[in-house]
KEFIDREN-93726 format. One record per residue (C-alpha): residue in three letters; chain; x, y, z. Coordinates in nm, 3 decimals. Layout:
# KEFIDREN-93726
  rest  kette       xx       yy       zz
   ala      A        X        Y        Z
...
This chain:
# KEFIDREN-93726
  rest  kette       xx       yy       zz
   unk      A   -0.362   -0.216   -0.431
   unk      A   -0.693   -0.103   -0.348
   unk      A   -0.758    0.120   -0.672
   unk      A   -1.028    0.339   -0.590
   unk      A   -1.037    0.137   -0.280
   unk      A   -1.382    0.318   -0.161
   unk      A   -1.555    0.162   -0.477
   unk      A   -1.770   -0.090   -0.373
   unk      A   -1.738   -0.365   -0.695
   unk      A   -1.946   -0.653   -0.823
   unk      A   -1.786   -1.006   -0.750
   unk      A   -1.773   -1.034   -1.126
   unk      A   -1.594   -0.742   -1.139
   unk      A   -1.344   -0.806   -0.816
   unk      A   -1.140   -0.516   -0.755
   unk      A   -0.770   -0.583   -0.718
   unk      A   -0.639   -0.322   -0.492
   unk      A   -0.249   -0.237   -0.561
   unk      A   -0.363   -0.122   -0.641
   unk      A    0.365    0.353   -0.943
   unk      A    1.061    1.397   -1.080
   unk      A    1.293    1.326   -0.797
   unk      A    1.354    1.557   -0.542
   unk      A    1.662    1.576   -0.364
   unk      A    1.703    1.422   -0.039
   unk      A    1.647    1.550    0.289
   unk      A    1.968    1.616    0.492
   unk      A    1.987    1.554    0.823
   unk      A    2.285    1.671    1.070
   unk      A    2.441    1.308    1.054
   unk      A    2.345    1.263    0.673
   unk      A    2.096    1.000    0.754
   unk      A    1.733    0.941    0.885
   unk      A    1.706    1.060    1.249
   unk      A    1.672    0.792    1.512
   unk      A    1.301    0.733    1.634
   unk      A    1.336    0.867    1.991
   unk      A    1.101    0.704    2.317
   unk      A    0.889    1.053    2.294
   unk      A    0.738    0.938    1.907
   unk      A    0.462    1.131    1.798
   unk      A    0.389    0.853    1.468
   unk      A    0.161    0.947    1.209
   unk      A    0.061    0.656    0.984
   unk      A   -0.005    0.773    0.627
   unk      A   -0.156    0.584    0.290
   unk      A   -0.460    0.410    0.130
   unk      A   -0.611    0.063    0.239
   unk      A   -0.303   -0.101    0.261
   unk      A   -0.218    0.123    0.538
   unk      A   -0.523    0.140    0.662
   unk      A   -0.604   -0.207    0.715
   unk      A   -0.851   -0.292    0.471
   unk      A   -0.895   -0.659    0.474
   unk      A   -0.773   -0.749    0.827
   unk      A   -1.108   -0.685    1.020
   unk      A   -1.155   -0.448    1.339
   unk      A   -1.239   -0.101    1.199
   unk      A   -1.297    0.180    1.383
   unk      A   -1.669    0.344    1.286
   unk      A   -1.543    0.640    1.350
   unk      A   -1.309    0.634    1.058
   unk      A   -1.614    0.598    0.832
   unk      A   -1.508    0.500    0.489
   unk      A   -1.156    0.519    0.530
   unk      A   -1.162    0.168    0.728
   unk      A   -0.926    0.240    0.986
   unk      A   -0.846   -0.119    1.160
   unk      A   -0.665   -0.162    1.468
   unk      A   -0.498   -0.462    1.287
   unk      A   -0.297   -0.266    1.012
   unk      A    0.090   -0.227    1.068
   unk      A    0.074    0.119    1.177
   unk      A   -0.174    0.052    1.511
   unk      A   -0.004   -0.300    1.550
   unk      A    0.390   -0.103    1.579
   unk      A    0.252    0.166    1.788
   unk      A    0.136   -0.077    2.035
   unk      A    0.396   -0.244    2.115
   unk      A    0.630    0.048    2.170
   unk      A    0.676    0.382    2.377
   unk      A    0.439    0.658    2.203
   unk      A    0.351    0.945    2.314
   unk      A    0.153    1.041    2.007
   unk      A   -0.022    0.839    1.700
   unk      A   -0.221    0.974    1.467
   unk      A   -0.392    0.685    1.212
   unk      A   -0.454    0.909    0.889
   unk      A   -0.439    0.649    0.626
   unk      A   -0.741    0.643    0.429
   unk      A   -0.897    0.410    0.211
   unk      A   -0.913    0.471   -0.182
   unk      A   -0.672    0.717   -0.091
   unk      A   -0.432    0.825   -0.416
   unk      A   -0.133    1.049   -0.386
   unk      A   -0.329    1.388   -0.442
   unk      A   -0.560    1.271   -0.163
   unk      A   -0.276    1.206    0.070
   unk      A   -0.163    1.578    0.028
   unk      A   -0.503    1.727    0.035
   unk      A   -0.633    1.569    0.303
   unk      A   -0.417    1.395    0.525
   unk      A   -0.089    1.625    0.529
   unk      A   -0.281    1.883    0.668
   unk      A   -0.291    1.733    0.980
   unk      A    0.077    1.598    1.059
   unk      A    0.202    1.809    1.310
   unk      A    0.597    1.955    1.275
   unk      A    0.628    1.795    1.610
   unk      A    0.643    1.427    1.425
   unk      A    0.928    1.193    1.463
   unk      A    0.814    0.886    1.282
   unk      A    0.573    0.840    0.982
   unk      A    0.528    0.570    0.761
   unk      A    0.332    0.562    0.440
   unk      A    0.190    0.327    0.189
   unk      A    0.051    0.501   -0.128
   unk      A    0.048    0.449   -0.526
   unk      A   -0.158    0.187   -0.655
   unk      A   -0.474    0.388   -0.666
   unk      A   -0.289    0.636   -0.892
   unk      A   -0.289    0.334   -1.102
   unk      A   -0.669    0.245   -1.164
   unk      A   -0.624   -0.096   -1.075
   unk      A   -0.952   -0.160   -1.010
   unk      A   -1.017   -0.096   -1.363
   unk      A   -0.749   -0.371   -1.476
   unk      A   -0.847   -0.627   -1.216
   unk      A   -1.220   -0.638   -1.389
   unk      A   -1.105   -0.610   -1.697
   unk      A   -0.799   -0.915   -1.671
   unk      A   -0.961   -1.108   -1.321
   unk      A   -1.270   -1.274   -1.460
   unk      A   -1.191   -1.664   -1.594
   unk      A   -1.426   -1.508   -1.951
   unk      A   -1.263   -1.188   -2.000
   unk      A   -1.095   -1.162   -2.368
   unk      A   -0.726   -1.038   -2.405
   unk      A   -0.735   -0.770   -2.588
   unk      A   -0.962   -0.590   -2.298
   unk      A   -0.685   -0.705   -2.030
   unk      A   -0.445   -0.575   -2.207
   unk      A   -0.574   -0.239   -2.273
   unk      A   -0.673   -0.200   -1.903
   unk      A   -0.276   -0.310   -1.790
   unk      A   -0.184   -0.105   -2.074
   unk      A   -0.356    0.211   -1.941
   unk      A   -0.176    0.095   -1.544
   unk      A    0.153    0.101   -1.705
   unk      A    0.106    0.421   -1.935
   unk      A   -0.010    0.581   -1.596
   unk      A    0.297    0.449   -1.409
   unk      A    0.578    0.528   -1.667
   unk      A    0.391    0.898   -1.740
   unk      A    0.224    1.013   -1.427
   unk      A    0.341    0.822   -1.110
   unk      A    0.724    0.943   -1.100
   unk      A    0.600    1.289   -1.017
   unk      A    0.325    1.257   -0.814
   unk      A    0.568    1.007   -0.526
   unk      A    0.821    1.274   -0.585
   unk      A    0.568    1.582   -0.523
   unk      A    0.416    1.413   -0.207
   unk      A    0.708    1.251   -0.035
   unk      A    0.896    1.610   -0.089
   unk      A    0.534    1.756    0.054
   unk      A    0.590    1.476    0.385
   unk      A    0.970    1.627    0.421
   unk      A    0.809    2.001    0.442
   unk      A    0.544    1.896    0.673
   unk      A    0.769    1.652    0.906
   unk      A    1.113    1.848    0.864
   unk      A    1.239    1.601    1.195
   unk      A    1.042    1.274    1.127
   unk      A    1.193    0.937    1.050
   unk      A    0.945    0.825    0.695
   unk      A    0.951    0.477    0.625
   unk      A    0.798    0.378    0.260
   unk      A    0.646    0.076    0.220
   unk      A    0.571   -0.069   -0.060
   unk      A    0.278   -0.349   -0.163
   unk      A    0.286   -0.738   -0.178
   unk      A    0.254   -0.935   -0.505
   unk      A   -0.113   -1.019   -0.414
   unk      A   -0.111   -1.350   -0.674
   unk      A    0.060   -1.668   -0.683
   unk      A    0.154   -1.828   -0.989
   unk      A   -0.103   -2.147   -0.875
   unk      A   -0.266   -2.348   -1.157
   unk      A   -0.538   -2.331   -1.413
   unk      A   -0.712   -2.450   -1.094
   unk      A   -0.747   -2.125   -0.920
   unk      A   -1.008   -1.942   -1.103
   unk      A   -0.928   -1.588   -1.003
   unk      A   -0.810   -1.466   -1.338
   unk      A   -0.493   -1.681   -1.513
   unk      A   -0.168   -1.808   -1.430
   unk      A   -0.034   -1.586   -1.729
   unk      A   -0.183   -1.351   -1.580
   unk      A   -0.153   -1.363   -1.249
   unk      A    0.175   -1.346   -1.337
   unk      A    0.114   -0.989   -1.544
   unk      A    0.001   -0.813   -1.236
   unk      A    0.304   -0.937   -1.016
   unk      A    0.543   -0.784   -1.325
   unk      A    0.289   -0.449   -1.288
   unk      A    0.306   -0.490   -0.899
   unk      A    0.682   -0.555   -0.914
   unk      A    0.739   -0.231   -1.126
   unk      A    0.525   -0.037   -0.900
   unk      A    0.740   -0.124   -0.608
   unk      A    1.099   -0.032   -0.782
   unk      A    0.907    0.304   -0.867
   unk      A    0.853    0.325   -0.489
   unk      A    1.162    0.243   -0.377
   unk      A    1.353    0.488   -0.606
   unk      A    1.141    0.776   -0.522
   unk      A    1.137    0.716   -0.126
   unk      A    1.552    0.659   -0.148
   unk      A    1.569    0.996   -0.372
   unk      A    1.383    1.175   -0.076
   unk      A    1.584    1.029    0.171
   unk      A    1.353    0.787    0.356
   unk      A    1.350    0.436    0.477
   unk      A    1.174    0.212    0.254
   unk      A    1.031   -0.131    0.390
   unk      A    1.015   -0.369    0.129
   unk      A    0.687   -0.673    0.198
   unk      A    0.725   -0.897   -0.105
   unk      A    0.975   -1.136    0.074
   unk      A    0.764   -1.178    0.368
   unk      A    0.487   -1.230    0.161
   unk      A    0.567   -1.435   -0.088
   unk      A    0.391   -1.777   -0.112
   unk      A    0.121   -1.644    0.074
   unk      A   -0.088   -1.438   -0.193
   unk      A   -0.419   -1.539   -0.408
   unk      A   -0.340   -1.886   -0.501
   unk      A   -0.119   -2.016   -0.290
   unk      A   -0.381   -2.314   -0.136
   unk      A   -0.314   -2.497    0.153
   unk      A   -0.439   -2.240    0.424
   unk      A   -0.119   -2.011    0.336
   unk      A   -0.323   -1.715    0.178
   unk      A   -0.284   -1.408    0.368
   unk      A   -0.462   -1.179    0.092
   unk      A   -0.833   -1.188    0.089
   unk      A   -1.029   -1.335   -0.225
   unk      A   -1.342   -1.179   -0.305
   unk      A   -1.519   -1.063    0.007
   unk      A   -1.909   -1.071    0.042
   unk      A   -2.056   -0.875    0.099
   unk      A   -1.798   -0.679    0.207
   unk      A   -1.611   -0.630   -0.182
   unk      A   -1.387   -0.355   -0.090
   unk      A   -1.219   -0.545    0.136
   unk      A   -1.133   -0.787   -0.172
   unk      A   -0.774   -0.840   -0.282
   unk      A   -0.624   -0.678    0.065
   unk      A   -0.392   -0.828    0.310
   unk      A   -0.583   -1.032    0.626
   unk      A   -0.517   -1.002    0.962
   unk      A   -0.207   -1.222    0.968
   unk      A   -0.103   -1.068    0.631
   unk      A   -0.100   -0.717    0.835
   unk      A    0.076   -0.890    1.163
   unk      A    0.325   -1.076    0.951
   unk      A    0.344   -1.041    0.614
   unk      A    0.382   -0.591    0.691
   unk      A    0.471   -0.529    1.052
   unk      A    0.811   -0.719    1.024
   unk      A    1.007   -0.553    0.765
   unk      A    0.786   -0.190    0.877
   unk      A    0.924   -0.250    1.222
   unk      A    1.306   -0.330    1.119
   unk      A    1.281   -0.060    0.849
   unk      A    1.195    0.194    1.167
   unk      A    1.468    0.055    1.387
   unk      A    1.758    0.038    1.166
């Protein structure tokens, strides 16, 4: 959850990137997402967790966004027959930003899209320097997750609805898998310094809810949606022993902090992406 993923943040205040109105569903003439045919023209949608923040290999002509190679939606499309990709997922990206900027440019033609989006609609950033830091007192923790949550329960519902019903309009004959974010922290001990075990544990619950959110909206629209925290799990902040596949703080590269690594992309994302396209 890369909230306000652009932001470039001070170590002591490390940015935890999640960072979460129904429409009816799309109908198609079997009652069910097309198939994805050989001919694909894929457009991969989202913020950093789409595009690949984290995992290394950007493209310099994506500027800011921090378009790598190594995100799910340039890893699938490489290993199978497509005839066109478009990589629009943009860093910092929220759910406004998505339909201003990126929707625009998906083509009717599109059979296949997949999307990450939500946690920057969250602030996260905001609640990861406010809960993250070993000296940080409660009460300012808990009115930055308070703020996350009040923005989740108030604000969220409507804006997934409003863009994934703006994705159906735009794509009327694509396949749109949802994907949804990893719990980025492990329970660990008092040992791990990056924020608490308590809470640690907080953001997972936040993360957790975030994810349901997603899950209900995409499945309202009548999407796919590609769930990560099982292939993720024991492998977040705090896990030790080499099995971390979500970056700690980066320097000096802080944006990138808090966002999936290469592997995380190859095989913490791409697995249940890829199934969630084929089934």
């Amino acid at each position: 959850m890369h909230c306000r993923l652009r932001a470039t943040v001070a170590v002591a205040a490390a940015v935890l990137p999640l960072a979460l109105g129904a429409t009816p569903a799309r109908a198609t003439s079997a009652g069910a997402a097309p198939a994805v045919r050989a001919e694909t023209g894929y457009v991969a949608l989202g913020d950093s967790f789409s595009s690949g923040v984290g995992a290394g290999s950007y493209d310099p002509a994506g500027g800011d966004c921090h378009r790598s190679r190594l995100a799910y939606g340039p890893l699938w499309a490489a290993g199978h027959p497509v005839g066109r990709s478009d990589f629009l997922a943009c860093s910092g990206a929220r759910t406004d930003e998505v339909l201003r900027d990126q929707l625009p440019r998906v083509g009717t033609d599109t059979t296949l899209a997949t999307i990450t989006v939500g946690g920057n609609d969250l602030d996260f950033a905001k609640a990861a320097a406010a809960c993250l830091q070993p000296l940080t007192v409660e009460p300012v923790c808990d009115a930055a997750l308070a703020e996350s949550e009040r923005r989740l329960r108030d604000e969220l519902p409507g804006s997934l609805a409003l863009t994934y019903h703006a994705i159906a309009d735009a794509a009327p004959h694509a396949k749109v898998v949802v994907v949804d974010y990893p719990r980025l922290l492990e329970h660990g001990t008092a040992l791990c310094t990056v924020g608490t075990p308590a809470r640690r544990d907080r953001f997972n619950a936040l993360t957790d809810r975030l994810d349901e959110l997603i899950q209900t909206q995409a499945t309202r629209q009548g999407f796919k949606f590609a769930d990560v925290r099982g292939t993720f799990a024991g492998h977040g902040v705090c896990a030790g022993g080499g099995q971390e596949w979500i970056n700690r703080i980066v320097v000096p590269a802080y944006w990138e902090s808090f966002h999936p690594t290469a592997v995380g992309q190859a095989q913490g994302y791409l697995p249940p992406v890829s199934a969630a396209i084929t089934n």
